[in-house]
Backbone as JSON Lines, residues from 0, in Angstrom:
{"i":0,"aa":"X","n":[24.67,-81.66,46.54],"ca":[24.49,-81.62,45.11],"c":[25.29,-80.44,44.55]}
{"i":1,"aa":"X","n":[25.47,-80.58,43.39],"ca":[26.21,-79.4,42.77],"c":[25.86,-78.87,41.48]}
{"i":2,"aa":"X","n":[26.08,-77.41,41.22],"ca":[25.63,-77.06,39.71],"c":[26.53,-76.5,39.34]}
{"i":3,"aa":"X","n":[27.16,-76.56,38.18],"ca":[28.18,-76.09,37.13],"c":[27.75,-74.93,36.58]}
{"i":4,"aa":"X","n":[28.72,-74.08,37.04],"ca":[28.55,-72.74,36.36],"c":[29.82,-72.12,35.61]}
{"i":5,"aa":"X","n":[29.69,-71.2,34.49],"ca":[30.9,-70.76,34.37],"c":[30.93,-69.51,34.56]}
{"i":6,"aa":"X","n":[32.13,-69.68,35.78],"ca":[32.23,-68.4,36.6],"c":[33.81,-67.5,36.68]}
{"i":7,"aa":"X","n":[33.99,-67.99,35.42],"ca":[35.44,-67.55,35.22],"c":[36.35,-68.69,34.21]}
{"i":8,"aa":"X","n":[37.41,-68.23,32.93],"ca":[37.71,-69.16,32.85],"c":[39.32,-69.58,33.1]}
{"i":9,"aa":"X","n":[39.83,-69.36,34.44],"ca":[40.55,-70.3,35.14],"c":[40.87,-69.86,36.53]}
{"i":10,"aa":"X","n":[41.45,-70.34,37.1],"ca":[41.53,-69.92,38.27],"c":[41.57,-68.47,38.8]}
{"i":11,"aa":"X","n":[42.55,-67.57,38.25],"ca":[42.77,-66.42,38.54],"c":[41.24,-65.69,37.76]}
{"i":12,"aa":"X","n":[40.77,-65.59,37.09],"ca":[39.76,-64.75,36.44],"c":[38.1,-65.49,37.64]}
{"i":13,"aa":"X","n":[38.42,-66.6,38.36],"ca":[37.29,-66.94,39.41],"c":[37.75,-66.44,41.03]}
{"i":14,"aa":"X","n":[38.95,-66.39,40.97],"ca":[39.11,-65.93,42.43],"c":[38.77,-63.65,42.07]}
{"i":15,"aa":"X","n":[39.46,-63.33,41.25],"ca":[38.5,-62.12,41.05],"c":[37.1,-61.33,40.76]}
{"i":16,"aa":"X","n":[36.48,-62.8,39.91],"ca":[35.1,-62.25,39.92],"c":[34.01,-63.06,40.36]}
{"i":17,"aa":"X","n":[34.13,-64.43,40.63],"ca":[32.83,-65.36,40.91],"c":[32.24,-64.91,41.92]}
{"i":18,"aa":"X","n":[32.48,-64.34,42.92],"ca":[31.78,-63.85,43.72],"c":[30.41,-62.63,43.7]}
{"i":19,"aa":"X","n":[31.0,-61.66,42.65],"ca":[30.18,-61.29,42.3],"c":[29.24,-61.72,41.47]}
{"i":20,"aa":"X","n":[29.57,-62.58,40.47],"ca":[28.76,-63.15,39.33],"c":[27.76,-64.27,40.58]}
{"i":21,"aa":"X","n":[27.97,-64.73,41.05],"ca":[27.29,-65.33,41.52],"c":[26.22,-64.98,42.68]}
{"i":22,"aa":"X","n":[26.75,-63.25,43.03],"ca":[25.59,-62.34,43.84],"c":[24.69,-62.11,43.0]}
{"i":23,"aa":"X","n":[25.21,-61.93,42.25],"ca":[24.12,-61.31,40.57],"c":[23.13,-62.26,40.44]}
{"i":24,"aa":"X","n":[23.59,-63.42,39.98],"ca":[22.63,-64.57,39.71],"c":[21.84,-64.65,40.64]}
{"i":25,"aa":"X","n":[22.17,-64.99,42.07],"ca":[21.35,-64.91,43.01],"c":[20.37,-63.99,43.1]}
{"i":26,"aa":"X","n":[20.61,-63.04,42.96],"ca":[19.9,-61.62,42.95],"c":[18.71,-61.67,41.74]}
{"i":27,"aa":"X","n":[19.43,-62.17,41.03],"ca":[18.05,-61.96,39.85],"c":[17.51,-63.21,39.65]}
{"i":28,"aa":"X","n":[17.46,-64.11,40.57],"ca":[16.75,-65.39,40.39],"c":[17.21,-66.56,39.63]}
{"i":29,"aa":"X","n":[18.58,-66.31,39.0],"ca":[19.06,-67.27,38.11],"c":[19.65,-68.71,38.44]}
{"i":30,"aa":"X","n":[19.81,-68.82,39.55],"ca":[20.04,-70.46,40.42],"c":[18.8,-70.07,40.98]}
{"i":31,"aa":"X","n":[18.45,-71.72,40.24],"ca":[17.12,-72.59,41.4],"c":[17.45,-74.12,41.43]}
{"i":32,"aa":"X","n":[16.32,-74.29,42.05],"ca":[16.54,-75.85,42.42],"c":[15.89,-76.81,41.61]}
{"i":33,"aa":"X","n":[16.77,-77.92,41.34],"ca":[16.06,-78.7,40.36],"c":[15.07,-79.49,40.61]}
{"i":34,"aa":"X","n":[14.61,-79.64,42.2],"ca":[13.37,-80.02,42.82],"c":[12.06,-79.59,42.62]}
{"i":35,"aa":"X","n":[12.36,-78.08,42.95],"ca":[11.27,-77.31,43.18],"c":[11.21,-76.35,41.85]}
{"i":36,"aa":"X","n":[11.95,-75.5,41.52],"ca":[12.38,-74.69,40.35],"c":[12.16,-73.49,41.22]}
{"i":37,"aa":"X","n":[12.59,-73.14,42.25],"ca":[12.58,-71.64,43.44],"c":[14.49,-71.69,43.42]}
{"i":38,"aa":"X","n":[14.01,-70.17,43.2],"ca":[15.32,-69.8,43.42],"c":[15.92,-69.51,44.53]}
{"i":39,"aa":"X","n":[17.64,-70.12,44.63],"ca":[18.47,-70.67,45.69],"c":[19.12,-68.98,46.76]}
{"i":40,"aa":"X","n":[18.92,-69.55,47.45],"ca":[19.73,-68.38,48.2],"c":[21.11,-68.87,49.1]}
{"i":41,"aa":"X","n":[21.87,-67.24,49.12],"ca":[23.44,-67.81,49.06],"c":[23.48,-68.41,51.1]}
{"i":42,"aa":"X","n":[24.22,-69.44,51.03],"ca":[24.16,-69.68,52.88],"c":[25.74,-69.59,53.19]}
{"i":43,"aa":"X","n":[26.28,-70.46,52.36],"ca":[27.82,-70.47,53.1],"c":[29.11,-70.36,51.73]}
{"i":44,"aa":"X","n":[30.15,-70.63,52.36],"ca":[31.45,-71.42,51.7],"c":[32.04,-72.14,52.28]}
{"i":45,"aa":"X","n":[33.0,-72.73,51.78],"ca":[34.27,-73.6,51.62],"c":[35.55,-73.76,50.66]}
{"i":46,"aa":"X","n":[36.24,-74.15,51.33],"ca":[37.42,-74.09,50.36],"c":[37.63,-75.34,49.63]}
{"i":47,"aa":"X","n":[38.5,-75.45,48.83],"ca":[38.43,-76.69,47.76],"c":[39.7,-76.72,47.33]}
{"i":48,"aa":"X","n":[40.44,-77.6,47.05],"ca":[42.17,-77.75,46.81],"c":[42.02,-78.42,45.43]}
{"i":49,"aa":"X","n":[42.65,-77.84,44.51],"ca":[43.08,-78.0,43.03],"c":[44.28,-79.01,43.38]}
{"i":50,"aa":"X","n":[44.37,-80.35,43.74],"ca":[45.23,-80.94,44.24],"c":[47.06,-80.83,42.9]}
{"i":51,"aa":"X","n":[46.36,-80.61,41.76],"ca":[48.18,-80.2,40.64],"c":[48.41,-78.99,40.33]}
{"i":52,"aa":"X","n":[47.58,-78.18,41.07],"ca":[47.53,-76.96,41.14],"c":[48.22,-76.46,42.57]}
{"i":53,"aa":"X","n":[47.99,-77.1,43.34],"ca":[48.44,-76.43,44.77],"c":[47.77,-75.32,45.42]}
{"i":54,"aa":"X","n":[46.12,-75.55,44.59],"ca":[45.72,-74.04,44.93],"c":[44.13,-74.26,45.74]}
{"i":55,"aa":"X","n":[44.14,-73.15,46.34],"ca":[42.4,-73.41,47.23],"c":[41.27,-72.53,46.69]}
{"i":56,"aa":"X","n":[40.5,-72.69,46.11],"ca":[38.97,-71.89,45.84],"c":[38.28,-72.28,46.65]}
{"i":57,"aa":"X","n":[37.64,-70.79,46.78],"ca":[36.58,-71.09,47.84],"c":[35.24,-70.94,47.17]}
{"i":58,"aa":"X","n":[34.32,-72.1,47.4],"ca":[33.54,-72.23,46.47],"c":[31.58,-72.04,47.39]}
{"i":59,"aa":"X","n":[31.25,-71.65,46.81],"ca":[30.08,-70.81,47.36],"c":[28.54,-72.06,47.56]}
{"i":60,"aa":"X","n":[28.42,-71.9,48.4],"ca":[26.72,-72.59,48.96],"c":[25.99,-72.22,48.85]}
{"i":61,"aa":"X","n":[24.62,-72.54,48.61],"ca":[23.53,-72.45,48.2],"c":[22.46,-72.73,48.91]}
{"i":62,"aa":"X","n":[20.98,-72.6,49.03],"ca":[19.95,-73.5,50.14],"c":[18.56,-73.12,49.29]}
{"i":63,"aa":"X","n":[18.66,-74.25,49.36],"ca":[16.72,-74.09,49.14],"c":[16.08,-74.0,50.41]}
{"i":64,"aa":"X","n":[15.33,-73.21,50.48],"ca":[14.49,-72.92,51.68],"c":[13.38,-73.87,51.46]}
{"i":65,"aa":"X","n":[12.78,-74.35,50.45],"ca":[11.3,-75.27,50.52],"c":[11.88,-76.11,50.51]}
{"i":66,"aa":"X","n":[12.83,-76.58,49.78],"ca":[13.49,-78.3,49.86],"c":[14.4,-78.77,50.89]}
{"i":67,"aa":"X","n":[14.88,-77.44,51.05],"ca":[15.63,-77.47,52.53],"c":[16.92,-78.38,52.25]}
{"i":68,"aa":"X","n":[17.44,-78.37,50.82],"ca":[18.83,-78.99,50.03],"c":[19.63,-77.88,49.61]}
{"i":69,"aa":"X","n":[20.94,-78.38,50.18],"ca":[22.49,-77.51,49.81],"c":[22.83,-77.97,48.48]}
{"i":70,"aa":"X","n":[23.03,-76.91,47.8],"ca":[23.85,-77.18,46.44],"c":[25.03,-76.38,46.49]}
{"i":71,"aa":"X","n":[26.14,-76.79,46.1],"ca":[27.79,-76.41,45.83],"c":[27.51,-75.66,44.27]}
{"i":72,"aa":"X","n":[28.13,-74.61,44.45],"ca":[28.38,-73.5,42.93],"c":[29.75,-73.99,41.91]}
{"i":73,"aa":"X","n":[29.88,-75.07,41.46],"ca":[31.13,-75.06,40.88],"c":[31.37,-74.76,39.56]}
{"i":74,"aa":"X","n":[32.57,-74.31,39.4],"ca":[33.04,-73.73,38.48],"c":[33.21,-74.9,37.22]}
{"i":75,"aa":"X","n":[33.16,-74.45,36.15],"ca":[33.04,-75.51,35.23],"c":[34.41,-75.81,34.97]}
{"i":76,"aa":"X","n":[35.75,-75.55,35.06],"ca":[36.57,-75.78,34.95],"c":[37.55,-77.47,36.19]}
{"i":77,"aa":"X","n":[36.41,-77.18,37.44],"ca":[36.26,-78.18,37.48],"c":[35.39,-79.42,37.69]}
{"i":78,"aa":"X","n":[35.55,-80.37,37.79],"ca":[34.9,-81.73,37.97],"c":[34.25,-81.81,39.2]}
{"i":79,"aa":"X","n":[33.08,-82.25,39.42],"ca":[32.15,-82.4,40.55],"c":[32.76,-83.57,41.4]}
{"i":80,"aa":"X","n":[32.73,-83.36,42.43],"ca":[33.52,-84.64,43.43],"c":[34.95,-85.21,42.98]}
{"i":81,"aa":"X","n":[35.42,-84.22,42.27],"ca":[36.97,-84.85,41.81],"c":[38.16,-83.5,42.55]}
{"i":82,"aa":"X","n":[39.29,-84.06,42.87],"ca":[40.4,-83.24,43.39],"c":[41.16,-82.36,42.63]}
{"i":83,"aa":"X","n":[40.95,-83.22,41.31],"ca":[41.56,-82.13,40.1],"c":[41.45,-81.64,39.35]}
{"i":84,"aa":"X","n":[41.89,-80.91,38.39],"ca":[41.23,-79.64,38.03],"c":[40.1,-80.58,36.58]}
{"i":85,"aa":"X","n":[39.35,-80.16,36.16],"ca":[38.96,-80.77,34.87],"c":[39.66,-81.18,33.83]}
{"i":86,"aa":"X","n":[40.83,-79.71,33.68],"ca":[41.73,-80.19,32.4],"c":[43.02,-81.15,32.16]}
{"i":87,"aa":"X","n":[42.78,-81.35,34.26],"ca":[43.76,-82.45,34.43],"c":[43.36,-83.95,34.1]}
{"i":88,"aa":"X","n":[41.81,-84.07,34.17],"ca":[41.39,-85.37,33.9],"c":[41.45,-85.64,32.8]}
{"i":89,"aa":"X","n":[40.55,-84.58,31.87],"ca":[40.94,-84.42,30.6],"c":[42.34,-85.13,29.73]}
{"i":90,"aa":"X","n":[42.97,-84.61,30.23],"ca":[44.75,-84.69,29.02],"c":[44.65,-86.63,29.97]}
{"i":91,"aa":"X","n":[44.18,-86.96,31.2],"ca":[45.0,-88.13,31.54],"c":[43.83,-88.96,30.11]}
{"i":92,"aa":"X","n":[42.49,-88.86,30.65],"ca":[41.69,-89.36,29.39],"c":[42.5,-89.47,28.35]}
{"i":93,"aa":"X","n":[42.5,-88.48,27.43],"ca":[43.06,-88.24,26.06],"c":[44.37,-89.15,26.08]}
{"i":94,"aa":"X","n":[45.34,-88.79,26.71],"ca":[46.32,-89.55,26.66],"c":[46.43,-91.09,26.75]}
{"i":95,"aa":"X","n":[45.59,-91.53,27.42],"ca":[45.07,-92.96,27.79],"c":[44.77,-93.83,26.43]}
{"i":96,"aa":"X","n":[44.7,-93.05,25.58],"ca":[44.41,-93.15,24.28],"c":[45.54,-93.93,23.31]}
{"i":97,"aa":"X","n":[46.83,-93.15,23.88],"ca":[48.24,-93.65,23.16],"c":[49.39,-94.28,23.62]}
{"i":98,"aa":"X","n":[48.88,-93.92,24.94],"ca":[49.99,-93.95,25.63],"c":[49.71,-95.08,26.94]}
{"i":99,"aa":"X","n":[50.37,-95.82,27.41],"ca":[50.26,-96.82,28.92],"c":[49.9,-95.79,29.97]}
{"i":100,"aa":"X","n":[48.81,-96.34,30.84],"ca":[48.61,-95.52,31.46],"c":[49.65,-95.14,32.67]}
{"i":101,"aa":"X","n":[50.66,-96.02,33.12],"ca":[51.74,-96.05,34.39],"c":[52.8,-94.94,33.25]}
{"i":102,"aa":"X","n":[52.45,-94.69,32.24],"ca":[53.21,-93.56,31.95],"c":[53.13,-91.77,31.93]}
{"i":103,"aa":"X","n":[51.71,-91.79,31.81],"ca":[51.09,-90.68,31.47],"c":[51.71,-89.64,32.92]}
{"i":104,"aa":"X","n":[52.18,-88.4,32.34],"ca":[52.98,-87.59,33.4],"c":[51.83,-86.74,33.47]}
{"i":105,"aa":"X","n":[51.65,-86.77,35.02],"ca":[50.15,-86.44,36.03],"c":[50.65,-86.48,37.74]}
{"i":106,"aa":"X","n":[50.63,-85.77,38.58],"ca":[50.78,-86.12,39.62],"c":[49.79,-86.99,40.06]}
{"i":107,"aa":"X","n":[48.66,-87.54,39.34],"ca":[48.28,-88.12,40.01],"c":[48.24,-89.84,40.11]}
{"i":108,"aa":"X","n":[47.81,-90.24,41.22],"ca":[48.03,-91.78,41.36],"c":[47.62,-92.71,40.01]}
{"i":109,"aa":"X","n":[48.49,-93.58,40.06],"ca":[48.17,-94.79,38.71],"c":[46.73,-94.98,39.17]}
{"i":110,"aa":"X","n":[46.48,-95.5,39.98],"ca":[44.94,-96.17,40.45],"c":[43.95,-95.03,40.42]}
{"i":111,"aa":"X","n":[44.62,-93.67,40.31],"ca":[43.4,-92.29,40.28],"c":[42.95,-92.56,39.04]}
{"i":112,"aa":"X","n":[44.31,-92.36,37.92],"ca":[44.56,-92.53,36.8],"c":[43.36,-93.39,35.85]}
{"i":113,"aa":"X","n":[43.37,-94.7,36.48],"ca":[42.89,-96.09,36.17],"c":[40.79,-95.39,36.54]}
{"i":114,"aa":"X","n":[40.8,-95.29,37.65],"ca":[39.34,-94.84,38.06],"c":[39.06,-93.64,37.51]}
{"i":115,"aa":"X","n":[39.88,-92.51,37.28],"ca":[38.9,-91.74,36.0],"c":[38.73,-91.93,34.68]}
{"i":116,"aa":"X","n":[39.59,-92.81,33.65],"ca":[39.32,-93.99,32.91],"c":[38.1,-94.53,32.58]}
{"i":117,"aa":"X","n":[37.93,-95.39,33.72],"ca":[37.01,-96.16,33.81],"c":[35.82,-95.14,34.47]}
{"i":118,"aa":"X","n":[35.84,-94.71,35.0],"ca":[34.09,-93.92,36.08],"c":[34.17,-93.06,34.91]}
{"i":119,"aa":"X","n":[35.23,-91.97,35.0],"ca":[34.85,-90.7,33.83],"c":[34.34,-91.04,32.59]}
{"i":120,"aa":"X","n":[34.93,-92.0,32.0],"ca":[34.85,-92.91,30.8],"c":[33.21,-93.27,30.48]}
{"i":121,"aa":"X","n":[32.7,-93.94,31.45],"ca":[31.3,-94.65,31.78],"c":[30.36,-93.23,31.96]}
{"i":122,"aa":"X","n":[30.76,-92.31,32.32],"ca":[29.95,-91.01,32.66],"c":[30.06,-90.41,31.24]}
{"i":123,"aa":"X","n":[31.08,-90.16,30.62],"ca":[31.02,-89.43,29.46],"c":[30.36,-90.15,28.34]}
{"i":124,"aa":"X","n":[30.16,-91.65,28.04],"ca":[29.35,-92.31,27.25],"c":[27.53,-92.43,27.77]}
{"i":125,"aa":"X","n":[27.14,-92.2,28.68],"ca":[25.9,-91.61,29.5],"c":[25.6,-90.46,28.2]}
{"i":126,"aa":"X","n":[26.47,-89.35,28.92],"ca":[26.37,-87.88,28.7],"c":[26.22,-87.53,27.21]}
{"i":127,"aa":"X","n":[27.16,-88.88,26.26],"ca":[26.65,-88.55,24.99],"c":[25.49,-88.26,24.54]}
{"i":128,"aa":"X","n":[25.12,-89.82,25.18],"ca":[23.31,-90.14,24.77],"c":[22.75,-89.23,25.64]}
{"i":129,"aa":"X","n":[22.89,-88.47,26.34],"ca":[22.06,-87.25,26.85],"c":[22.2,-86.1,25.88]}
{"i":130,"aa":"X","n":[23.33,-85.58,25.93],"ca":[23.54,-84.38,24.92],"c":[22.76,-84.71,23.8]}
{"i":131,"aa":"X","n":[22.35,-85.8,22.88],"ca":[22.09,-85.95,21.67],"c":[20.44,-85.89,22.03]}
{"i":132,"aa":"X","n":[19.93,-86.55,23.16],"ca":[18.65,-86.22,23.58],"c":[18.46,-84.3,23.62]}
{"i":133,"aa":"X","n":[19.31,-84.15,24.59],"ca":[18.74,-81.94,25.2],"c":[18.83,-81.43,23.47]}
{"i":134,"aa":"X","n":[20.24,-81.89,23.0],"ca":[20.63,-80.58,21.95],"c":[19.49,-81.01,20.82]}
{"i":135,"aa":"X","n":[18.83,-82.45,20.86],"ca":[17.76,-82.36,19.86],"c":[16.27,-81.96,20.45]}
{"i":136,"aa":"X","n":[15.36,-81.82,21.3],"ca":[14.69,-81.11,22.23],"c":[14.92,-79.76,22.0]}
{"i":137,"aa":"X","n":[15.77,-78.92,21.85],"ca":[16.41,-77.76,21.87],"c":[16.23,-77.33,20.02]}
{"i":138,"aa":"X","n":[15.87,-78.55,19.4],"ca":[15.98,-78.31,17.86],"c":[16.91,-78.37,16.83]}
{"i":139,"aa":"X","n":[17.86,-78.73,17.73],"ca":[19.69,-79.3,16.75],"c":[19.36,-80.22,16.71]}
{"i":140,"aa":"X","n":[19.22,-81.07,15.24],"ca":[19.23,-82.64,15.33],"c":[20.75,-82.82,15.46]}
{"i":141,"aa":"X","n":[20.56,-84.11,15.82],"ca":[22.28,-84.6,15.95],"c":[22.31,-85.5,14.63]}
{"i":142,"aa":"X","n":[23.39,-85.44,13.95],"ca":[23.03,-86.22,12.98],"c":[24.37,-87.58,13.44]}
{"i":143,"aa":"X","n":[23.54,-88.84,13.54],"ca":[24.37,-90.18,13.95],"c":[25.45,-90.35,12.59]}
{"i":144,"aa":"X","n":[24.88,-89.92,11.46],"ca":[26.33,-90.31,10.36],"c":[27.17,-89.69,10.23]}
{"i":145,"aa":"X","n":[27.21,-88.71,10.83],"ca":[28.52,-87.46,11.22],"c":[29.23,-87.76,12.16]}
{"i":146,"aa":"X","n":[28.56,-88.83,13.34],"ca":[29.29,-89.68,14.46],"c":[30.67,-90.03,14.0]}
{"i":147,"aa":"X","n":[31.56,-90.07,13.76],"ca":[32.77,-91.16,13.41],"c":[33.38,-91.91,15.19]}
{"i":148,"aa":"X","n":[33.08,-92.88,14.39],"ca":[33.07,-93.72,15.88],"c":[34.57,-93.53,16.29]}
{"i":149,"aa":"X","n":[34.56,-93.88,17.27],"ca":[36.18,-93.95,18.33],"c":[35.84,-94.01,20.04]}
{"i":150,"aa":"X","n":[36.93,-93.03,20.56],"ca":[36.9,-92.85,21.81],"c":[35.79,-92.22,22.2]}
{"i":151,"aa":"X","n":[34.94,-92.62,23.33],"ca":[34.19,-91.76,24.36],"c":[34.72,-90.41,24.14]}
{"i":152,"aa":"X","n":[35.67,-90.05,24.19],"ca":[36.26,-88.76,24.34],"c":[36.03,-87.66,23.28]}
{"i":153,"aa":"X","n":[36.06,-88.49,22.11],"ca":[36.39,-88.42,20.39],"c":[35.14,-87.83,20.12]}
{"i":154,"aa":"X","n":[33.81,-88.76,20.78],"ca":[32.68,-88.76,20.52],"c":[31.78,-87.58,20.97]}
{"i":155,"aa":"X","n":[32.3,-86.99,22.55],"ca":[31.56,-85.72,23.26],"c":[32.32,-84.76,22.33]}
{"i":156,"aa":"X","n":[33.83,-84.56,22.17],"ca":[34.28,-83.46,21.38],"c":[33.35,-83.4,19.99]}
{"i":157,"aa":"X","n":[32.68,-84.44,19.55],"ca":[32.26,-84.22,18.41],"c":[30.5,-83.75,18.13]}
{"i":158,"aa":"X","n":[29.8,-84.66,19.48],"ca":[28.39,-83.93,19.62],"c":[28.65,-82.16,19.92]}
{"i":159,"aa":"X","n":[29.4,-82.39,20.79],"ca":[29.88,-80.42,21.64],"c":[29.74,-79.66,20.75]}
{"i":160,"aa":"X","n":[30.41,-80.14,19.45],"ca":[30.21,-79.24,18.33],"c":[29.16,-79.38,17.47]}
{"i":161,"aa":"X","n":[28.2,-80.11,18.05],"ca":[27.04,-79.9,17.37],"c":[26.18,-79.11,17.97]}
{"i":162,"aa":"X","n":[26.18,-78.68,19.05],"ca":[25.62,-77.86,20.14],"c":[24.84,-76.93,19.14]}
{"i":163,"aa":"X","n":[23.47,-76.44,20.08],"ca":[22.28,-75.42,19.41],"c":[23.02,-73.85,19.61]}
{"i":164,"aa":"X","n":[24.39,-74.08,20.12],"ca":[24.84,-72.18,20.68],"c":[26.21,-72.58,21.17]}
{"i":165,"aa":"X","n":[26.45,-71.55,20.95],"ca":[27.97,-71.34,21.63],"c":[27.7,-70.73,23.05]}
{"i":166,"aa":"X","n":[28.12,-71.81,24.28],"ca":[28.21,-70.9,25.57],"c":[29.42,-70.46,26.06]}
{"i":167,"aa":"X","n":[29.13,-69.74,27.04],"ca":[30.57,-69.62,27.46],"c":[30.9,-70.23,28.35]}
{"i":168,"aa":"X","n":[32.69,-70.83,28.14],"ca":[32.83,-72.19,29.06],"c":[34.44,-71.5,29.06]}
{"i":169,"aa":"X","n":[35.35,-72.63,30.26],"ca":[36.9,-72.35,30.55],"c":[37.66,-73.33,29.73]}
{"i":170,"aa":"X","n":[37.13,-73.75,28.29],"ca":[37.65,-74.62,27.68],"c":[38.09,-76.08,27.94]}
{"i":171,"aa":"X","n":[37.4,-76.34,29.0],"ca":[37.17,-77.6,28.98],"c":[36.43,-78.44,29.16]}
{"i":172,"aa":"X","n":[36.63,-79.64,27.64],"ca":[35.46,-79.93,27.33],"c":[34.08,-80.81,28.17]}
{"i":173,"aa":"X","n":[34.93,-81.36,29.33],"ca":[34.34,-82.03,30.39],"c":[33.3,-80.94,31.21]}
{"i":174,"aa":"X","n":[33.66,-79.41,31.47],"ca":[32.97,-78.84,31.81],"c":[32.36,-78.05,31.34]}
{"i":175,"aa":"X","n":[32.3,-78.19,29.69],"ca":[31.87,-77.49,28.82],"c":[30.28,-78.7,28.38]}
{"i":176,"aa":"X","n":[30.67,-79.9,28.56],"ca":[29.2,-81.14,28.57],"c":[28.56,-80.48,30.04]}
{"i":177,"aa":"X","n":[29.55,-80.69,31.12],"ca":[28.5,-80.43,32.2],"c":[27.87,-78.8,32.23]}
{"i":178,"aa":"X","n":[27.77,-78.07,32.02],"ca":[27.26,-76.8,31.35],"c":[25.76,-76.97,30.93]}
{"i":179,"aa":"X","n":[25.85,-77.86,29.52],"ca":[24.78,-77.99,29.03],"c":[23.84,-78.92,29.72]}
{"i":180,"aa":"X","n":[24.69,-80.26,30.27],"ca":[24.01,-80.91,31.57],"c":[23.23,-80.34,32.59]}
{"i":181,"aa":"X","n":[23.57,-79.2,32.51],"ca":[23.08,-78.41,33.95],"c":[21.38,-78.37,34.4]}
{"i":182,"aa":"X","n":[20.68,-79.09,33.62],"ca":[19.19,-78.85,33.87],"c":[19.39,-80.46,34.15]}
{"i":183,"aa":"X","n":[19.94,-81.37,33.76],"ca":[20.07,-82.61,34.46],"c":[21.22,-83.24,35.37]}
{"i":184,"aa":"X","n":[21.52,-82.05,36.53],"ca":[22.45,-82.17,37.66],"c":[23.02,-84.02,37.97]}
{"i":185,"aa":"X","n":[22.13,-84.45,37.92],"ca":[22.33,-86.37,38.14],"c":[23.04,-86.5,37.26]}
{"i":186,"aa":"X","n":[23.48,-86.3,35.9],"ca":[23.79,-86.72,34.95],"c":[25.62,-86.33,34.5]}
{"i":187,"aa":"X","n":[26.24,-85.25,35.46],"ca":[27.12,-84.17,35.29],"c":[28.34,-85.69,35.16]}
{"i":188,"aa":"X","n":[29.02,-84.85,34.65],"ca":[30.28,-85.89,34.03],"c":[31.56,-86.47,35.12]}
């Protein structure tokens, strides 16, 4: 499992400090588990390849001792179970918009291309109707006639800014939803 944190916002500002930020948290109880609600203690790492980046983070483990479940620390910049960076999925999304997708300049595969489209696509229309559930719970109504319909895409940029607070995020907006997602881990984009 994994929880989105923002632990820097881009690569170079997480390979200098997430480590500590994330002793801290640990230390003062601030990761727990969404099972139990006990806070996580640190067990391991691993490395992780920014596949258009060319680059490796090493990204930090977690353990519940009562649930006896590993959670992954990731950085909100990127995507949970994806190879590339968030803001790479991002621009292919957006672009998908105007442009054919066998055009969109991405190292990555047409068929990657096509499946974050479609999966990311299907996850970020979820996440709306979630956000509009937390951020009203939280006491922001969302107001539906301020919606202007369009893209999935169109639509999170536009709840995001209805948000109850400004957090701090690496500017992107995929990991700027999973952020606020973060108390509903199942749900992350």
């Amino acid at each position: 499992m994994s929880i989105v944190l923002y632990l820097g916002y881009d690569i170079n500002e997480y390979n200098e400090s997430s480590a500590k930020k994330i002793q801290k948290c640990i230390e003062n109880g601030e990761i727990i588990c969404e099972n139990c609600s006990k806070p996580l203690t640190r067990h391991s790492t691993y490395d992780r390849t920014i596949k258009e980046k060319k680059l490796t983070l090493t990204i930090t483990m977690v353990w519940c001792k009562k649930c006896k479940i590993w959670h992954s620390l990731q950085p909100d910049f990127l995507l949970p179970r994806k190879h590339y960076s968030g803001a790479e999925v991002e621009d292919v999304i957006i672009e998908s918009e105007f442009i054919p997708v066998d055009q969109i300049n991405t190292p990555a595969s047409e068929s990657t291309r096509r499946r974050w489209i479609r999966n990311v696509g299907d996850n970020i229309r979820r996440s709306v109707s979630l956000l509009k559930y937390l951020f009203g719970r939280m006491g922001q109504a969302v107001s539906e006639i301020a919606i202007k319909a369009g893209s999935c895409y169109n639509e999170l940029q536009q709840i995001l800014k209805m948000a109850p607070a400004d957090i701090k995020n690496s500017g992107c907006r995929l990991g700027l939803a999973n952020l606020w997602l973060s108390e509903r881990r199942d749900a992350y984009i």
